[in-house]
N, C-alpha and C positions, 0 to 999 in steps of 0.2 A: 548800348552802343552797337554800330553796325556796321561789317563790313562790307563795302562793296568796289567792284571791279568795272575800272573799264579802259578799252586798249584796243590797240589796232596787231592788224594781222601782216607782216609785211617788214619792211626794213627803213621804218621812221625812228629816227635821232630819238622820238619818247616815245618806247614802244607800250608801255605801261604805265600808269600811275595810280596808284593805292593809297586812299585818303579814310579820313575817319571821318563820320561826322554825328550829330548827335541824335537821335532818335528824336523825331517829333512826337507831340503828345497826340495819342488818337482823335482829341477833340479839333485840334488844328490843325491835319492834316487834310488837305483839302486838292493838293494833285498831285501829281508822281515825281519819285523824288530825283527823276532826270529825267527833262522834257524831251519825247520823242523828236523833236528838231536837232535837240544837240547827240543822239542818241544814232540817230541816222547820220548824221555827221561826221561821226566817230566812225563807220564803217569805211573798209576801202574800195575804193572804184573797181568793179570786174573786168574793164576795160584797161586799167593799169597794167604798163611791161614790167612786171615780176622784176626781168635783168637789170631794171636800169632803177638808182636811189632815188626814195619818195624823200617831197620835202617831210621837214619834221611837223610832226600832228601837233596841233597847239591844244594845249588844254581847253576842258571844255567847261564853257559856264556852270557853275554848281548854282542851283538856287539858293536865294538870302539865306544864311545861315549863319552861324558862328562857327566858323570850322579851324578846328584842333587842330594841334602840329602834325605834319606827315612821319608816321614810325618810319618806314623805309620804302625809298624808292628806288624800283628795279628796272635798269634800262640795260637795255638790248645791244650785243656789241656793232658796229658798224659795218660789220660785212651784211648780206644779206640771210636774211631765216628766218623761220616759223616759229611764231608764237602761237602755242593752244595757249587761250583763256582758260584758266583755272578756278577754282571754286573757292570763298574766301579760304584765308588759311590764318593759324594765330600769329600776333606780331613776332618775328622774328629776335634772336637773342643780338644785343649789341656787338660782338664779335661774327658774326656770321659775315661771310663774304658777299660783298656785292657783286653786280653782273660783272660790270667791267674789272674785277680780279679773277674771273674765268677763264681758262683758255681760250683762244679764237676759234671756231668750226667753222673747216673747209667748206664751201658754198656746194652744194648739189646740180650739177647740170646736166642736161640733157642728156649727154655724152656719156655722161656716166650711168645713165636708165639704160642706156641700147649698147653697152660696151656687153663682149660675150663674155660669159658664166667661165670660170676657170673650170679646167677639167676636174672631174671628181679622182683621176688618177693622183691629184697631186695632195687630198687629202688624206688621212690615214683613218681607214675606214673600218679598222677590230674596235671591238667594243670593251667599253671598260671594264677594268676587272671589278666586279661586285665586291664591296669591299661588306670585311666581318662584321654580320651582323651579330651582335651581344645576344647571347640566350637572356629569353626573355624569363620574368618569371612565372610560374606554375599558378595558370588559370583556374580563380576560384573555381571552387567545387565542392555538391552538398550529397549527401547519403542518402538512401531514401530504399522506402519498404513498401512491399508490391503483397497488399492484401487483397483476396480472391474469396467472395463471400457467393454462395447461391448456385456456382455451375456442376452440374453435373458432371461426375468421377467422370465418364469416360470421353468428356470435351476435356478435362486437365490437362491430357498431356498434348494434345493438336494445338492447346494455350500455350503452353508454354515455349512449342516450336516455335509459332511467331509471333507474340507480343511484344511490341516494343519494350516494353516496361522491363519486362527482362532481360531482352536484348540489349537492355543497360546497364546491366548487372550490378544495377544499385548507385551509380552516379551520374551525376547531372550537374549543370552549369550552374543552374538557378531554378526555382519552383516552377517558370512558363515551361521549361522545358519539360518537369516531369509533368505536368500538367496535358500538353500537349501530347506525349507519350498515351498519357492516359486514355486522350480521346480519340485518341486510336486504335488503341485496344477496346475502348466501348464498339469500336465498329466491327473489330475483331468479333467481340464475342457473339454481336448480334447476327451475322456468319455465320460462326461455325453454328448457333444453337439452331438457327434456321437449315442449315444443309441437315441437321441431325431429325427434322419434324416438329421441332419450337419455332412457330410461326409467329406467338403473339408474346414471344419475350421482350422485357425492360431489362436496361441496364443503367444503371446511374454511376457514378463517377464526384468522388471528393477528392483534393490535395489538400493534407493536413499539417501542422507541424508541432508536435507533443509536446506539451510545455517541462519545460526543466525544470519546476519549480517543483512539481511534484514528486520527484524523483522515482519515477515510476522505469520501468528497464524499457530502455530504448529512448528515453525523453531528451530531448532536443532534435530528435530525426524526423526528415519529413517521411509522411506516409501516404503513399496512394493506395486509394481505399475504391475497388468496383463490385458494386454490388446487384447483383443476377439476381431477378424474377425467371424463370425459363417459361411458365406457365404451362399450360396443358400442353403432351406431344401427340401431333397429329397422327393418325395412322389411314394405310388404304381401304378406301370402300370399294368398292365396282372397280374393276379393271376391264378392260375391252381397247381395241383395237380399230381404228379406222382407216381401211384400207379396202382394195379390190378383193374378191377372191381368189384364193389360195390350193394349189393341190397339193396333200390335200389341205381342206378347209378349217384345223385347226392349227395349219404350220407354223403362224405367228404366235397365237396364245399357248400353246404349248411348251415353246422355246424361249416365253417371258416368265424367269425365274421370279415371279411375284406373285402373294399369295395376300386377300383379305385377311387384314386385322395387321398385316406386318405394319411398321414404322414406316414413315415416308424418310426415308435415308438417301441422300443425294448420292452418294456415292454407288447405292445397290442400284440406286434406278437406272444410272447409266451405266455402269454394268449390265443392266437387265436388258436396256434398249441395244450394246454394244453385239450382246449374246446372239440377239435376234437379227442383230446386221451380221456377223458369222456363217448364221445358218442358214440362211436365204439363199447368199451364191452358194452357199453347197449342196443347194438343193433344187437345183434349174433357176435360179433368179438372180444372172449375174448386173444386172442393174438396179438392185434394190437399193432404197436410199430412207432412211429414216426424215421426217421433215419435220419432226419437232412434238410433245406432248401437251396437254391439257391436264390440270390438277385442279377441280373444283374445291376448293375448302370449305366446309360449313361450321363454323365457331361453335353451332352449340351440340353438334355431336363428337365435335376435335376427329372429322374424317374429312378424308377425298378422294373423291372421284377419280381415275386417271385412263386417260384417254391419250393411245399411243398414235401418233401421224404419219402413215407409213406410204409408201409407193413404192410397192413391190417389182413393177414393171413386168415385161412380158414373159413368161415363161419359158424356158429356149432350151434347144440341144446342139449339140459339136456340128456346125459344120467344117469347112478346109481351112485355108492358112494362109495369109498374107506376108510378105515381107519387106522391110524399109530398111532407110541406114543405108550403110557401107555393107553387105550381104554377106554373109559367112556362109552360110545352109541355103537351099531353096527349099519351097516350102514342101516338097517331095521326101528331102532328107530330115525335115523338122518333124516331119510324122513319123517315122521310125522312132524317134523319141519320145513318144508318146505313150503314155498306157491306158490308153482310151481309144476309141474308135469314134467315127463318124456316124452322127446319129443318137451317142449315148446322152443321156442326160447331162445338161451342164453343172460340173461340180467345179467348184475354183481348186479345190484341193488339187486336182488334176492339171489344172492350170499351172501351179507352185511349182508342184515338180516337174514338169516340162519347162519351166524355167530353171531350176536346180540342176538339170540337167544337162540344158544347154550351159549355164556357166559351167559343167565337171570338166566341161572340152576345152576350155583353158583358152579358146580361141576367141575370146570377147572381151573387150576393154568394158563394154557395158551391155545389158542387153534386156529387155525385158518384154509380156506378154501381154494384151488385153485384149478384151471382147470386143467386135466390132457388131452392131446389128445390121443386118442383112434384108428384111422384109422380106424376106423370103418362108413363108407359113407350111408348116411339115404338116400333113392330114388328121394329126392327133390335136390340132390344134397351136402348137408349140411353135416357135421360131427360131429361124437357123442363124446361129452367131457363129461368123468367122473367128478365128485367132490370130490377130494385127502383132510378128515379131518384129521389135523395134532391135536392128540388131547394129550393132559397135566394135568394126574388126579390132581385133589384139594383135600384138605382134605374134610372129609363127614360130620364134627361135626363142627357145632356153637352153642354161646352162644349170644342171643341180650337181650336188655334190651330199656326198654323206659319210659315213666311220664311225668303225667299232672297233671294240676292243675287244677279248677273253684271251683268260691263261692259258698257254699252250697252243693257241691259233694264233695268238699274238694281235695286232694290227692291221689294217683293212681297211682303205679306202676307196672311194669310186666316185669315178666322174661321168656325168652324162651332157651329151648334148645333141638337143631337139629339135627336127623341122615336123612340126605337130600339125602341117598342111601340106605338102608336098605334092599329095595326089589326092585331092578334095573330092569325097568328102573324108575328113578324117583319116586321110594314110601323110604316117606318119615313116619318116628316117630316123633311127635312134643308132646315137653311135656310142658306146660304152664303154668302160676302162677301168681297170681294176688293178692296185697295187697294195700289195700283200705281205706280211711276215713271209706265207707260205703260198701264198697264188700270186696270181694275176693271170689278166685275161684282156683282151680286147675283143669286141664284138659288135657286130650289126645287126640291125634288124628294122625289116618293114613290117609294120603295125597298123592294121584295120580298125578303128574301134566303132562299134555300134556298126558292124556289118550284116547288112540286111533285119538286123534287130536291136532293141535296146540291149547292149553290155552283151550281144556277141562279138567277140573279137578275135580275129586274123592273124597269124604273125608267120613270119618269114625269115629265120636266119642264118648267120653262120657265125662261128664264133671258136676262137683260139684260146686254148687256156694254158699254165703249167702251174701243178700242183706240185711240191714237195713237203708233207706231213708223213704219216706213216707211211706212206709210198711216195716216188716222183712218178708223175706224168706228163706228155703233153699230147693234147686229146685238140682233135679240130671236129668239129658237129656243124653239121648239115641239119636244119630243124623247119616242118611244119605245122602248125598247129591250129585247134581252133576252141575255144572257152566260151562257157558262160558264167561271168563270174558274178560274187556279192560284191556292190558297192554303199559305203555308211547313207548311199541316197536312199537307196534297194538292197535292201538285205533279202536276199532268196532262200527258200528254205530246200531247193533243190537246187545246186549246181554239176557242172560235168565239164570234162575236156579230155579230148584226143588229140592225138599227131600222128605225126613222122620223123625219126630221126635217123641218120645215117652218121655213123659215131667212127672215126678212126683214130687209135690210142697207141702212145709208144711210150710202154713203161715198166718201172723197175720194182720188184718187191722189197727191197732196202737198198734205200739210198745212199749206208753208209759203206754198201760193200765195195772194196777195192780190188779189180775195177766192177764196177758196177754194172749190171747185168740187165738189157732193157729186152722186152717182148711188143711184138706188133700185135694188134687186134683190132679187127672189126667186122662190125656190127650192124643192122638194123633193128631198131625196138620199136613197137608201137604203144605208147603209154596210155592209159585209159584209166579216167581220176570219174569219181563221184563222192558227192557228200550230202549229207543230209543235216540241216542246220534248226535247230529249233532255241537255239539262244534266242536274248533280247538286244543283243549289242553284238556290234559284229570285231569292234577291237577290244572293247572292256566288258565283256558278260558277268553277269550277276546272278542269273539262272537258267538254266536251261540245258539245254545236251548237242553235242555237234561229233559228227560218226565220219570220218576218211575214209573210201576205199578206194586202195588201188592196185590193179595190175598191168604189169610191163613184159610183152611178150618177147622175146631178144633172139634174134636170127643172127647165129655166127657165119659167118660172110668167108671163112678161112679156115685151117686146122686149126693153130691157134684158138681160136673162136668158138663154141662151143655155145651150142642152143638152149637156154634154159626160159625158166618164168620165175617174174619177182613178184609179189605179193605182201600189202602190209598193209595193215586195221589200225587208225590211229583213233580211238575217242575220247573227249573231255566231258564232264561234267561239272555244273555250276551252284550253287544251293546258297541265295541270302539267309544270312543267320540275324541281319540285322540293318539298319539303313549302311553303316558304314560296313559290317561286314561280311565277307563272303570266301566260302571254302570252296573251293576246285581241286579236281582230282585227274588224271591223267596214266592212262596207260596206252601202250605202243606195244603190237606184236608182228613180227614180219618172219618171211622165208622167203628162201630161192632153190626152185626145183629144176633139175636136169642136171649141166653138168656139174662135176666134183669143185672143192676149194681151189685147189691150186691151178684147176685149168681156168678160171676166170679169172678176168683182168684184175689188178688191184680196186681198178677205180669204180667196179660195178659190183661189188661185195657191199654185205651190211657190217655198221661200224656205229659204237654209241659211246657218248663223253662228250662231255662240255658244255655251253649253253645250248640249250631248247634239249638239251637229254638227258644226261646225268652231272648233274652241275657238283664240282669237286672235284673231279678228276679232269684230265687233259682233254685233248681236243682228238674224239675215236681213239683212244686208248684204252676201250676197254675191250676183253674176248683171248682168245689165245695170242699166244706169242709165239715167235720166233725162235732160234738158237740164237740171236743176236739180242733177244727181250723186247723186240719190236712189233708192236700187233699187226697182226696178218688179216683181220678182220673174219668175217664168218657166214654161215648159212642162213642163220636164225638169230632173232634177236627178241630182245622184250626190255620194255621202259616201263617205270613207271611214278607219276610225282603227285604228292598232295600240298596243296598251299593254304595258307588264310591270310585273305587279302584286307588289311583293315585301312579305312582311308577315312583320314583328318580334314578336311576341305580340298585344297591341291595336293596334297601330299596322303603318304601312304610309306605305311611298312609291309612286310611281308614274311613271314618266316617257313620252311618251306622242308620238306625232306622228300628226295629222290633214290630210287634202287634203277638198275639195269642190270644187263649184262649180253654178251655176246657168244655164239655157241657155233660151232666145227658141225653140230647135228642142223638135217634140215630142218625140224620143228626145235621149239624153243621148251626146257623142261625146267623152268623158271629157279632154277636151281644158282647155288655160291653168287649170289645177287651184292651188287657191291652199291654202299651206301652212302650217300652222302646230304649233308645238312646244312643249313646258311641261314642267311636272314638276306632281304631287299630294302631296298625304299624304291619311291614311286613319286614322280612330278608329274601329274594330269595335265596334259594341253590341250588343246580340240583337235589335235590329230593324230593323238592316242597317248598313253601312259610315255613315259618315259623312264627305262631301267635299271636300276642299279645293283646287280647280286652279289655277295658277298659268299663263299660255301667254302668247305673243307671236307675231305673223304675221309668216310670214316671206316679206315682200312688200314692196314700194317704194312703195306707193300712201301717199300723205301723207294719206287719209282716216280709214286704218286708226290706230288705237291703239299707243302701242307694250307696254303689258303690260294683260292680261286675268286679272280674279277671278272664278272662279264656286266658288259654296257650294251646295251643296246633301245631300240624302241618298240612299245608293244610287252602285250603281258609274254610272261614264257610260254603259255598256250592257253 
């Protein structure tokens, strides 16, 4: 039996009718079983107004047949509407509603196609809340073992870094996936064993799953199973080079750390080839460019050939200086920065640190250095490469800040704040301030740096202090000066500095006396420093030896004032006993010759105690005393400390013993030395140790303290 459909589209009294009728036998069917007359009939007019009611569609002739009762017929309600023709469907159940038990639907009119859209304001436009979803359950999951047959010990552990298979750490969803795992590790290994000289390795690959029946240990887990041929490892035959020549003419092979018969190791090689792009620009060849290698392999002697690709380019020396950007320096002041001259051979090394240097000036957001070539040919044959500085101003103002602590000095802060350009190049304004247990100070000062040279510098100040420790003072200083100092860029193994100073001082030899008694004095000194540095580190030494001298010649300006010379030897020594550790030693001897103790000021005597002297007792208390038990300070002095610095990664301890003492004679006759003993730690930063000592005097005197704190940064000496 067969359903079929046919109906008009529109608003006819019988919009449908749905008949049975009986399937002709294939032998007697002979033409279709609705004649295209009445077929086309059934269609409606395109020229029909829609608005207005069609008469009713009269059914259409069915051919002779014998046609069965109608199951149900669906007609369309009387207003106007669309009917889609639908696909047969099964007869319907006796209770189902006919059309006309439907509600009536509103007609569609034009009016209502071109009526406007309601605002979207008057929808409610948040989104629904996601409503709880049910944890689901726990996605199967199988076991599985990662067998490694064939590779060579020292590819195991570079396997095990990245294979998948382990990267699973034994579970999986289903077999494809370890599967899948596995063939990835086949790719894995065929890698690593080729970066290692196994050119002509196999790897195979099974996913297994061990039967349970056998009850063997591990049965019913799946196994993946890679098994490694590595075959013959290749090694190098012939090395050589292809490239221009070289001055001299072994500079490339030389400086290619490879050697016939070694392994073809990927990793040595580009190191090897890495080595020789190094040493190039350090040796006039600042455009050398590696272009790539050749490795012949011959199977049947498991060697190859290796032939490096290089383009050395021109050979060159220093000429002048360019400069781009936002401009900090001209190229007049960039050369002072330099420790190289015009003419020398091109070393990049030199390069580095003419960039290193330009950032220590703090005056560059960014900044950096390259070769430019020039075409311009020097008579030795060589060509002249400018220095193109790409420079990126910095701001010119900072503000730092910094504080320490120790027992008996108590607390000490300071603030600074910098115009680090002021008077370009490099004159800096520094305004500075200090608040104290026992000082404070404010001061100025104009700052030259890199005047007329690298790391000589200028300075210019005045500056107001008042101290109250074993003496009060307040001292105002008049200061010139000029240095050559170490920087962690440049460490010098010769430094020095002079000045000028004009010193006027109004002070009391005990501050507790009532009423307390002040003296005026002043002075000119001219102080003259040198040192001789032969460490390897210029804030954390580990060996080597570093020697202070200095004398202060002092013109008293008044009676009061009294013309003497100060003098004092400070040297350290440094001796590694091991990677982490290291003993240093330390002793200090000073004098002041001409006038007597009591006719100098308090504040230009020697005085020793506390951190950077004798750690365990106060802060210059040690040497004679008073009638009141207040040290009066001395002529002569002598220090002396031994440390052992052991260090853990960033940290470090220290345990440490210091003697000094203070003496009324002008030379020092190392006698009634007073001792003391502690322990440190130590946080290593890159901009030096960071302090912490812990000591106690180990002395009878009931004045003394019994534990001493000092903080600070930087080792004690």
């Amino acid at each position: 039996m067969a359903w079929l459909v046919a109906g008009t589209i529109g608003g006819g009294a019988a919009a449908q009718q749905i008949k049975e009728v009986p399937a002709a036998p294939a032998a007697q069917q002979t033409g279709p079983i609705i004649p295209d007359s009445d077929f086309n009939a059934a269609l409606p007019s395109l020229t029909t107004d829609q608005t207005q009611p069609e008469t009713q569609a009269q059914p259409t002739t069915q051919p002779t047949a014998t046609t069965a009762p109608t199951p149900q017929t669906a007609k369309a309600g009387s207003t106007a509407s669309t009917l889609s023709v639908q696909p047969p469907s099964p007869r319907a159940p006796p209770d189902a509603p006919v059309a006309s038990d439907l509600p009536a639907v509103a007609p569609i009119t034009d009016a209502d196609l071109t009526a406007a859209l309601a605002p979207l304001s008057g929808f409610d436009s948040l989104p629904l809340e996601a409503s709880a979803i049910p944890a689901t359950a726990t996605p199967p999951q199988i076991d599985y073992d990662t067998v490694l047959e064939g590779l060579p010990k020292a590819e195991i552990g570079r396997f095990n870094d990245l294979s998948a298979l382990k990267a699973g750490k034994g579970k999986a969803a289903n077999t494809s996936m370890v599967r899948a795992r596995a063939n990835e590790d086949e790719a894995l290994v065929l890698r690593l064993l080729s970066s290692d000289g196994y050119f002509d390795a196999t790897v195979t690959s099974d996913v297994l799953t061990l039967n349970k029946a056998s009850g063997a240990k591990g049965s019913g887990r799946v196994q993946a199973h890679l098994m490694v041929v590595p075959g013959k490892r290749y090694r190098l035959g012939q090395i050589q080079a292809k490239a221009d020549p070289t001055v001299p003419p072994n500079l490339i092979l030389s400086n290619l750390p490879m050697r016939t018969g070694d392994p073809i190791v990927a990793d040595q090689v580009l190191a090897a080839e890495a080595n020789v792009s190094v040493v190039l620009p350090q040796n006039g060849y600042p455009f050398a460019a590696v272009k790539g290698r050749d490795i012949a392999l011959d199977p049947d002697t498991a060697a190859g050939d290796y032939t490096l690709l290089i383009d050395p380019g021109p050979r060159s020396r220093f000429g002048g200086f360019r400069s781009a950007g936002k401009v900090v320096f001209q190229p007049g002041h960039i050369a002072v920065l330099t420790r190289f001259y015009p003419g020398d051979l091109y070393d990049n090394r030199k390069v580095d640190d003419l960039r290193q240097a330009l950032v220590a000036t703090s005056l560059f957001r960014s900044v950096s250095v390259e070769p430019v070539k020039t075409g311009v040919m020097n008579p030795d044959g060589t060509e002249q490469v400018d220095l193109l500085v790409n420079q990126e101003k910095g701001p010119r103002h900072s503000i730092s800040a910094e504080a320490g602590y120790s027992t008996g000095q108590g607390f000490t802060a300071t603030g600074t704040w910098t115009d680090r350009n002021l008077f370009p190049p490099e004159g800096a304004l520094i305004v500075t301030g200090t608040i104290g247990t026992q000082e404070q100070d404010l001061g100025v000062t104009f700052k030259r740096s890199n005047d007329a040279e690298r790391d000589r510098t200028q300075t210019d100040g005045i500056l107001f202090d008042h101290t109250d420790e074993t003496y009060e003072a307040y001292t105002a200083t008049l200061s010139w000066g000029v240095s050559r100092v170490s920087t962690p860029i440049w460490q010098k193994e010769w430094t020095w500095a002079y000045g000028v100073n004009l010193v006027a001082s109004h002070e009391s030899q005990d501050p507790t006396a009532a009423p307390e008694v002040f003296t005026d004095y002043y002075t000119a000194d001219v102080p003259l420093k040198l040192e001789w540095d032969k460490t390897d580190d210029l804030l954390n030494p580990t060996r080597g030896f570093r020697i202070t001298g200095q004398t202060t010649p002092e013109l008293g300006l008044g009676q009061s004032s009294p013309s003497n010379l100060l003098s004092t030897i400070d040297a350290s020594i440094y001796q590694s006993l091991s990677p982490q550790a290291v003993l240093a030693g330390r002793v200090r001897v000073g004098s002041i010759f001409g006038g007597s103790l009591l006719d100098l000021a308090p504040s230009r005597r020697l005085y020793a105690g506390g951190g950077g002297s004798v750690r365990g007792y106060a802060y210059e208390a040690l040497g004679p005393l008073d009638a009141t038990g207040t040290p009066t300070g001395g002529l002569s002095v002598n220090e002396l400390s031994v440390e052992l610095r052991y260090r853990i990664g960033s940290y470090g301890i220290v345990p440490f013993l210091d003697a000094g003492q203070v003496y009324s004679s002008r030379l020092p006759d190392f006698s009634n030395l007073k001792l003391g003993a502690g322990i440190g730690g130590r946080i290593y930063t890159n901009f030096g140790p960071l302090r912490i000592d812990v000591a106690t005097p180990l002395s009878n005197n009931k004045r003394d303290v019994a534990v001493a704190l000092y903080v600070g940064i930087g080792q004690a000496f």
